[in-house]
C-alpha positions as CSV (number, residue, x, y, z in Angstrom):
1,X,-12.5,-6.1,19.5
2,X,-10.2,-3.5,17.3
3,X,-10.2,-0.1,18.2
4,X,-9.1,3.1,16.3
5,X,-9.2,6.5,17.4
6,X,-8.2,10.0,16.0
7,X,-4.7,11.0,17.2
8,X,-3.0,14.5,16.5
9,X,0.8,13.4,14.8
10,X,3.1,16.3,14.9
11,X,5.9,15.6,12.2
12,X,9.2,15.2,13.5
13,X,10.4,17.3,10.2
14,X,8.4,20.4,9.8
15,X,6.0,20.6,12.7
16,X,2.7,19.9,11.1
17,X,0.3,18.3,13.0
18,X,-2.1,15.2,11.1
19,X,-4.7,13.8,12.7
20,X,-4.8,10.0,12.1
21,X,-6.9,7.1,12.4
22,X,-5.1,5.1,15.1
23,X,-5.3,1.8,16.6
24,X,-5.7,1.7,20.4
25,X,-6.2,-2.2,20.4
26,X,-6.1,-4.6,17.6
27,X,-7.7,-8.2,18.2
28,X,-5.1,-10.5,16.1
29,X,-7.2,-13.3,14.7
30,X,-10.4,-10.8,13.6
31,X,-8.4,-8.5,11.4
32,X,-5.6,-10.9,9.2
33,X,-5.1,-8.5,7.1
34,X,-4.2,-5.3,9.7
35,X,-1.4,-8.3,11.1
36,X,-0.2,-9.2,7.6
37,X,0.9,-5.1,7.2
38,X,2.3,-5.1,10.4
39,X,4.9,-7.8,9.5
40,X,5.2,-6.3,6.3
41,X,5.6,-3.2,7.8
42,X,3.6,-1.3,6.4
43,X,0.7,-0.6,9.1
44,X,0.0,3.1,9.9
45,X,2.3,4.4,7.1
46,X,1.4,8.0,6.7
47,X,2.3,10.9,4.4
48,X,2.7,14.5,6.2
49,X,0.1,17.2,4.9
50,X,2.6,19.5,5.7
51,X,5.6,18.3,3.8
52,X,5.0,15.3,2.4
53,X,7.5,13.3,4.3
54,X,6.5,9.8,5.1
55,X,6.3,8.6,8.8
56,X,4.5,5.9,11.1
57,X,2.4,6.1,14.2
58,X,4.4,3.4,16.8
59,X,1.6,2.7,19.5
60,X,1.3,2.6,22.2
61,X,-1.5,-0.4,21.1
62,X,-2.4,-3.5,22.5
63,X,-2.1,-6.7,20.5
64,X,-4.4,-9.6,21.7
65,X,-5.4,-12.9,20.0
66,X,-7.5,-14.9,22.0
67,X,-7.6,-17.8,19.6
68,X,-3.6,-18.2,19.9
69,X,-3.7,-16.6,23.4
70,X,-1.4,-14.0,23.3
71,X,-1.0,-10.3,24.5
72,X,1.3,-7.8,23.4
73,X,1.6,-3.9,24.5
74,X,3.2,-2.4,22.1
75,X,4.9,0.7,23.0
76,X,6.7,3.6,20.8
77,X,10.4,3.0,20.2
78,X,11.5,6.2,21.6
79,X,9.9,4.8,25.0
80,X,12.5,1.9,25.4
81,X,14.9,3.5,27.3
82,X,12.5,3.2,30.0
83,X,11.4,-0.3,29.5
84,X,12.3,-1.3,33.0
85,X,9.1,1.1,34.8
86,X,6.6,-0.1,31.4
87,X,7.4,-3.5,30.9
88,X,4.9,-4.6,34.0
89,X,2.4,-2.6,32.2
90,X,0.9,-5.3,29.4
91,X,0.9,-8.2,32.0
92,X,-1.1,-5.4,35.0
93,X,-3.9,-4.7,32.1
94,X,-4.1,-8.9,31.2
95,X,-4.6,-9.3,34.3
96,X,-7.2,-6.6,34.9
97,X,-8.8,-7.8,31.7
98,X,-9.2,-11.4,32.0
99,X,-8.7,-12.5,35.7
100,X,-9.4,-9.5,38.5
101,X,-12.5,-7.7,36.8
102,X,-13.4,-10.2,34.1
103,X,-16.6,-12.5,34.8
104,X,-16.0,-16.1,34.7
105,X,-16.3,-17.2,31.5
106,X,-13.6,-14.5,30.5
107,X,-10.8,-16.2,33.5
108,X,-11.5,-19.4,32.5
109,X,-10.0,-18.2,29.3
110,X,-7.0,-16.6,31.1
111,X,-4.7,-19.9,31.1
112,X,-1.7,-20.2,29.0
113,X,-1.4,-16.6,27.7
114,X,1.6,-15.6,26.3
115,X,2.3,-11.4,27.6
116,X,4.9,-9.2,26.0
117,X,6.2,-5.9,26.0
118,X,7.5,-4.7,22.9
119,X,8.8,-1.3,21.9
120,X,8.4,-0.2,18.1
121,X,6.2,-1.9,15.7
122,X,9.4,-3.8,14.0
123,X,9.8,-5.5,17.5
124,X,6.0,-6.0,17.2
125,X,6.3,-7.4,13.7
126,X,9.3,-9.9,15.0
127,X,7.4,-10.7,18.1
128,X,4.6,-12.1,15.7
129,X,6.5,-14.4,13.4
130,X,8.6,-15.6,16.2
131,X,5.0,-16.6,18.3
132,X,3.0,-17.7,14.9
133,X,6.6,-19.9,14.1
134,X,5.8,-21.5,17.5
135,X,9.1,-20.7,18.7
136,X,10.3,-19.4,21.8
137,X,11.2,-16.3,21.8
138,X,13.4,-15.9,25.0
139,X,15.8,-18.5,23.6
140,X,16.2,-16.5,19.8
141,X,17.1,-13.5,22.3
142,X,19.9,-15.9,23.6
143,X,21.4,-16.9,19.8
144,X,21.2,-13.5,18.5
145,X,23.6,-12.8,21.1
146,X,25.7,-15.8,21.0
147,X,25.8,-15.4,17.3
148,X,26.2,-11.4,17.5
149,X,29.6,-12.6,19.6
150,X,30.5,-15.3,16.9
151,X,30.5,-13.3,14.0
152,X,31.6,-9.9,15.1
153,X,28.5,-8.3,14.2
154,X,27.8,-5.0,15.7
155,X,25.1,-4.4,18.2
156,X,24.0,-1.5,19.7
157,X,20.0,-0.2,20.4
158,X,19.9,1.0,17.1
159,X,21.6,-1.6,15.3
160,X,20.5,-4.9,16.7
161,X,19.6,-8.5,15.1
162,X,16.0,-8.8,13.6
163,X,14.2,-12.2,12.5
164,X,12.4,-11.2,9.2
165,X,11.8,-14.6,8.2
166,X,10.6,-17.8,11.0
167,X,9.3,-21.2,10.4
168,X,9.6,-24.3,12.3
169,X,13.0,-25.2,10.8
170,X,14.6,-21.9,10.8
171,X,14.9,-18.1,11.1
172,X,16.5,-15.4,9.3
173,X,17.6,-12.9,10.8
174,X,19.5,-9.3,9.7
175,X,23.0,-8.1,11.3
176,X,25.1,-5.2,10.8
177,X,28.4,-5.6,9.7
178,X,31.1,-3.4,11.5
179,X,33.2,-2.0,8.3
180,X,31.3,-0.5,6.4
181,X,28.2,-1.1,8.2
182,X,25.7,-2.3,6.4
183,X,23.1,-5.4,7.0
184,X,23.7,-8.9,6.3
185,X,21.7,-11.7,6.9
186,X,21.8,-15.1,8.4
187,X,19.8,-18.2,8.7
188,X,20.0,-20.4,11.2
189,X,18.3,-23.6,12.1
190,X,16.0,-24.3,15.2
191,X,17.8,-26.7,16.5
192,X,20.4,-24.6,16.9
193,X,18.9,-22.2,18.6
194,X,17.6,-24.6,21.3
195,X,20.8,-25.9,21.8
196,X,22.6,-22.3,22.2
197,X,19.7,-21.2,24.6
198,X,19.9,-24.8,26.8
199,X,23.8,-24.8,26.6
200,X,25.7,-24.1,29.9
201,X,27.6,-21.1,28.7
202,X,24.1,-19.3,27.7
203,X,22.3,-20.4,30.4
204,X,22.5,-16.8,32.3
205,X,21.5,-15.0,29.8
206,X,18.4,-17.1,29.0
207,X,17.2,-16.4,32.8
208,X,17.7,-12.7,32.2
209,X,15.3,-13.2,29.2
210,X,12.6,-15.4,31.6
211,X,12.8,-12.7,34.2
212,X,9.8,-10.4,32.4
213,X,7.7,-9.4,29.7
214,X,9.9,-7.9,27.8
215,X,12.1,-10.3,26.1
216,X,14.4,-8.7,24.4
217,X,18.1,-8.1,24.0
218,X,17.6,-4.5,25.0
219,X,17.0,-5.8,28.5
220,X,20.9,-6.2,28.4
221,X,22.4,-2.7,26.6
222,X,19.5,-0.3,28.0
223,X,19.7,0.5,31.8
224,X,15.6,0.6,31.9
225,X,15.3,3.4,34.0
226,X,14.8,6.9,32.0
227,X,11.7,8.4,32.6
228,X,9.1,7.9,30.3
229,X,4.9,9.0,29.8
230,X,3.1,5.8,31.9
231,X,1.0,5.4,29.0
232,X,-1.1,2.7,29.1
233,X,-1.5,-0.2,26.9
């Protein structure tokens, strides 16, 4: 089940505080059209009362979908810097939901999930056409970097590769340029990013993106360990 709650949102530009109509928990397959504005990116778009700026509520929410079995905690993207204490948190909860305090018919649905940690809803909104593509994620995470390296691209936590568009054949994904920086985009096939993530020289990295739920190519230029609010998702 979707859940939405009030929240106070103090804007980051004039100090206002709106209260907003949140979601706490969204339930993938029940509410289509909440997932189709995430990718879009337009879920939880507001407009300050105070100045009229536009801004977004990122999470924390959790993203299930029982029908394609997956699980996603979503946490703000100011949070990421600590992803190494949070990034357990998405897989404890699963585990408290469906397997330790869940009756049986609940852990017999436990199998084959798929559990993320994500940080931002853009990560979210990747992390769905990457899963709904079918494709692994943990191996894109491995040719966004090879190809990062190949082209020269410039990649930094605030400036890092995004899939905006996945199917079975291919994905394109946005880089940044280095001079003047400014996006670009690329499309690569599938089968080549299977063979990057399977290939010798990439194998390392592709363990580092096995390792937990938070696959991600932050794992690798964010240390993990600045305190952050435990908030649960």
């Amino acid at each position: 089940m979707s859940v939405f709650r009030p929240q106070p949102m103090t804007c980051t530009a004039c100090g206002h505080v709106n209260v907003e109509t949140v979601a706490m928990s969204l339930h993938g397959s029940r509410v289509p059209q909440i997932v189709e504005s995430i990718v879009a990116g337009t879920f939880q778009c507001y407009t300050c009362g105070g100045c009229g700026i536009g801004y977004r509520a990122d999470g924390p929410v959790i993203y299930v979908d029982f029908e394609t079995k997956r699980w996603i905690g979503e946490f703000p993207a100011t949070m990421e810097r600590g992803w190494a204490s949070l990034e357990q948190q998405p897989m404890d909860v699963f585990r408290q939901s469906l397997i330790d305090l869940a009756p049986a018919f609940l852990r017999a649905e436990a199998d084959g999930f798929t559990v993320r940690a994500v940080f931002g809803l853009a990560a979210l909104a990747e992390k769905i056409r990457l899963l709904e593509a079918g494709l692994d994620d943990r191996a894109v995470e491995v040719a966004k970097l090879a190809i990062v390296l190949r082209t020269g691209a410039v990649m930094s936590p605030s400036h890092r590769p995004r899939v905006v568009e996945a199917d079975a054949e291919s994905v394109r994904m946005v880089l940044w340029s280095p001079d003047p920086l400014e996006q670009f985009s690329l499309t690569v096939p599938t089968e080549d990013i299977v063979s990057l993530a399977t290939s010798d020289d990439w194998r390392p990295v592709l363990r580092e993106m096995q390792i937990g739920p938070y696959v991600d190519l932050g794992r690798i230029m964010l240390d993990g360990r600045a305190e952050t609010p435990l908030s649960p998702v």
